[in-house]
N, C-alpha and C positions, 0 to 999 in steps of 0.2 A: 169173620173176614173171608175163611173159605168159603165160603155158602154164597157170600158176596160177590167173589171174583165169579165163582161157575157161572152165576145167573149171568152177569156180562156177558162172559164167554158164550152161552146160550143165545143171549141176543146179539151178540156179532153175527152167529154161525146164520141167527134168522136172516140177518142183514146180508149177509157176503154168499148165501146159495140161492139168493134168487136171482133170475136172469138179468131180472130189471135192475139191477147194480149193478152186474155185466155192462149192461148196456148204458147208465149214467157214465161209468169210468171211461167206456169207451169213447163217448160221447163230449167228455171233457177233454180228453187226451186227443181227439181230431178236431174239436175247436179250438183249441191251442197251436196246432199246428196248421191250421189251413188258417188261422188270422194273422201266424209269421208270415207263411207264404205270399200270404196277398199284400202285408205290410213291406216287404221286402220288393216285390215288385214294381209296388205303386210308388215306392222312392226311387228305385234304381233302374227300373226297365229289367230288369234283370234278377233270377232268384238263388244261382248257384257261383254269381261269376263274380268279379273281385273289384269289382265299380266301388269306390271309395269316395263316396255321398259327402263323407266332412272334408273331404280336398279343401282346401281355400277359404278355410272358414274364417281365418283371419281378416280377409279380402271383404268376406261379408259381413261382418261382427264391426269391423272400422267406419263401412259405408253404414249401416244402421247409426253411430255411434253418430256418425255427423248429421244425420238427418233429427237423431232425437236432439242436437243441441240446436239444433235450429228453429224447431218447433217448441226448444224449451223458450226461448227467447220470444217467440210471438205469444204460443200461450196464453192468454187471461186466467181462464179455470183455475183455482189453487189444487182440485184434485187430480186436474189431468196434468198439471205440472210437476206432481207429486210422484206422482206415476211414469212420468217422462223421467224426471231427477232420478229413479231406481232403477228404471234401462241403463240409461247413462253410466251410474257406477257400475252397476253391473259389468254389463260389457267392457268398460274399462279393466275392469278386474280380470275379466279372462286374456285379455289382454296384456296387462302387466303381467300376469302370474302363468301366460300360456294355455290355459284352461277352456279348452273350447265345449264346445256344445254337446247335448247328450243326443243331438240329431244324430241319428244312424246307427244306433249304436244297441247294443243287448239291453242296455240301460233302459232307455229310451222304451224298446218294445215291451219289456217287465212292466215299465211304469203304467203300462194300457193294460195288461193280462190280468191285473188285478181286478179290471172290473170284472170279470169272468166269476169272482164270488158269489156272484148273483145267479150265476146258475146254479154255481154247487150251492145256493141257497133252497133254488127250487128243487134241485135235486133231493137236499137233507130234511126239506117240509114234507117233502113226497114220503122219507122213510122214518120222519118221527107222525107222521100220522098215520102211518099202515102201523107200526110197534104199537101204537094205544087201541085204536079204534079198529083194528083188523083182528085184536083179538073177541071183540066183541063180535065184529061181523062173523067170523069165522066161527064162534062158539067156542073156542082154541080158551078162553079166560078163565073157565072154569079149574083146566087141568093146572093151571096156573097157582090158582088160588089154594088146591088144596093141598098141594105141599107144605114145606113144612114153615119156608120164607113169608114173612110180611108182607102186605101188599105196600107199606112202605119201600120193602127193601127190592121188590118187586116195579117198582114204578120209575126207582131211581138208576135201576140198571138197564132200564130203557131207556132213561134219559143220558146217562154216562153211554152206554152205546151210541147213541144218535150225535153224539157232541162229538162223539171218535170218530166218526165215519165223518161230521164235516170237516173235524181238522186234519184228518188223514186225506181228505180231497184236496181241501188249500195242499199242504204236505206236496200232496203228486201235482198240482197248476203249477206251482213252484219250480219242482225240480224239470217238471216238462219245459217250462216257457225260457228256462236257464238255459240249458241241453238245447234246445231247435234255437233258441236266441245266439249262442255263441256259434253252433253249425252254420245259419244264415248270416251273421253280423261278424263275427268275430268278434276277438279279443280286444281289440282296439276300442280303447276308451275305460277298457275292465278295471283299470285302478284312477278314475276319476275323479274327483271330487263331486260332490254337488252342493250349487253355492243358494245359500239363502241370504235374503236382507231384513235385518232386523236393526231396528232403530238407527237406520242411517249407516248401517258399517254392515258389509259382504262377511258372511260365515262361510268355512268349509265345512262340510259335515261327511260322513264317510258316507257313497251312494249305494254299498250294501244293505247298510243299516238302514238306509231314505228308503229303498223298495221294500225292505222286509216289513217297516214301518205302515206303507199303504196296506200293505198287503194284512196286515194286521189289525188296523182299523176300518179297511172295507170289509173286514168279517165284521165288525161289531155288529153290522147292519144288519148283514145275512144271521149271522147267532140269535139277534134279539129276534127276527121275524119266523126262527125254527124253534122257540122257546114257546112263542105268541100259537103258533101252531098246535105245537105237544098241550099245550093249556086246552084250546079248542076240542083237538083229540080227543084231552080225557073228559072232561065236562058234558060232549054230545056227542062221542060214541062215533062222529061221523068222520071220516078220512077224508071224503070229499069237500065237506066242508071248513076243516081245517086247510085243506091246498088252496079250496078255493077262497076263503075269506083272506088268508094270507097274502094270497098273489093278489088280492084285488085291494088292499092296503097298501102293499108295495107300491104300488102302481099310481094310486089316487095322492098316497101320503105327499109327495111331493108337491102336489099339484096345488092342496088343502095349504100346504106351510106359506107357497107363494102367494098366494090368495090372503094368509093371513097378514102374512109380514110387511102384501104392499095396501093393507088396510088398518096397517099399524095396530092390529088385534093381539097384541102385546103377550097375553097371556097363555096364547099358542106356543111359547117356548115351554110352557107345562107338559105340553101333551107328548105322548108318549114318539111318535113316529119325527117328531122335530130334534130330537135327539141322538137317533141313531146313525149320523154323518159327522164322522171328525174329521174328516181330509181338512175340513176349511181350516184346523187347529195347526195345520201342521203344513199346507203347500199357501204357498207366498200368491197374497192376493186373493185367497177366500175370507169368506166372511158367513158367520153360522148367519141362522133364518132370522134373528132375532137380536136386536139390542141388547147387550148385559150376558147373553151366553159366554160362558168360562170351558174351557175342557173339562173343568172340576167340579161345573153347574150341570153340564152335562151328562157326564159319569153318576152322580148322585141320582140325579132323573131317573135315568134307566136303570141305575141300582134296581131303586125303589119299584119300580114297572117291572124288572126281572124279580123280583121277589116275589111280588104279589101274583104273579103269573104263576110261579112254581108252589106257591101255598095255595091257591083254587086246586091248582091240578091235584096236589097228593090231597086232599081233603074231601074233592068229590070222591077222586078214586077210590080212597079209604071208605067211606060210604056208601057208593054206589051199589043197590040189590043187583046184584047178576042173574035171578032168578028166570028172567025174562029174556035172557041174551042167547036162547036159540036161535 
């Protein structure tokens, strides 16, 4: 177990003294802040001054209320009347119970900062493919290996390193976009609820636990695609083409799922990249790529995909002749 921890410890220290981590952290910490800035502006004209955007939100919440019953009443569609009928209570709801809107609010801007995982995703492919394949490029694999550690135990504290650094980045998006979120927004709105509709009847749920929640399943995304990476890494030696196979997945997989889903090619909810989105599980009015997907159809998938990813990896590693790795 001590053998175990140092080697971590070893590859933190790789990770955390190169400049190029410097400059990821820095990098996340000024996108975070110059997307408050600009978010706070483009609502209020204004970025330090005390314009109070949900003023009247009552005024607006009742005029939407009457416009959606109106259009409930013309209507024909049964899905857009479906969707009219859950504005309706909705807004009623904030209305009986006071509850206005997460417009303007730190809430509000959290709920967008999440997508920012996608960087620290680029960021964490960037440092789980220099840990595998940089010690090949560098020759650095050798001194490695002849210690006294397993290249089991060897492979795993690369990968428990690189899984820390990305959840230590979510960690700091977090506490950054909270901090500049309440500087620019304020307090106001900080104990709100946030309401979802389910089966016809308004939920409260607590909006702490709603953002911590995005925020935690838009890693799954970023996780599975710095996993997919480290697999590349070890397998071909090559860094570049672990980033770049990665990012060019990210990229495409989206595009691939719609393609399939409006060709009713059913069987695309197998594949690997149609699985790594649960927002639709959980914000009101998604829907995954596919017929029949469950969160629990889901999870299983990508189980299965995270396994097999991390059993290639330690299997070539554990095999692989280094003879040649000058």
């Amino acid at each position: 177990m001590v053998n175990m921890l140092r080697l971590i410890q070893n590859e933190n220290m790789k990770i955390y003294r190169r400049i190029g981590t410097i400059v990821m952290i820095g990098l996340l910490v000024l996108a975070a802040i110059g997307f408050a800035v600009f978010t706070k502006y483009s609502q209020s004209d204004t970025i330090f001054g005390s314009t109070d955007i949900t003023k009247g939100w009552k005024d607006k919440v009742e005029k939407d209320l009457k416009e959606d019953k109106k259009e409930y009443k013309k209507e024909k569609n049964k899905d857009v009347r479906e969707l009219l009928k859950e504005d309706i209570i909705m807004n009623q709801y904030r209305l009986d119970h006071n509850i206005p809107p997460e417009k303007g609010t730190v809430w509000e801007f959290m709920a967008q900062t999440d997508a920012f995982t996608s960087l620290i995703g680029l960021f964490t492919t960037i440092v789980g493919a220099i840990s595998v394949a940089g010690e090949f490029t560098w020759g650095t694999i050798k001194l490695l290996l002849i210690r006294s550690a397993s290249r089991s135990k060897i492979l795993f504290s690369k990968f428990v390193a690189t899984i820390g650094f990305a959840i230590g980045m979510i960690i700091l998006l977090f506490i950054v976009s909270l901090l500049v979120g309440l500087v620019l927004f304020g307090s106001d709105g900080f104990s709100s609820a946030y309401l979802t509709y389910v089966d016809g009847k308004v939920i409260e749920k607590s909006m702490g636990l709603h953002i911590f929640s995005l925020y935690g399943l838009s890693s799954v995304d970023m996780l599975t695609t710095v996993i997919f990476a480290f697999m590349i890494s070890a397998v071909f030696r090559s860094s570049s083409l672990a980033i770049g196979l990665s990012i060019f997945l990210s990229f495409v997989g989206g595009t691939i799922m719609s393609f399939m889903s409006a060709m009713n090619i059913n069987w695309g909810k197998y594949l690997f990249f149609a699985n790594t989105n649960f927002r639709p599980y959980i914000t009101d009015g998604g829907e995954p790529p596919f017929k029949g997907m469950t969160f629990g159809f889901s999870i299983t998938v990508l189980s299965v995909y995270l396994l097999i990813f991390l059993a290639i990896s330690w299997y070539v590693f554990n095999k692989r002749d280094v003879a040649s790795s000058d």
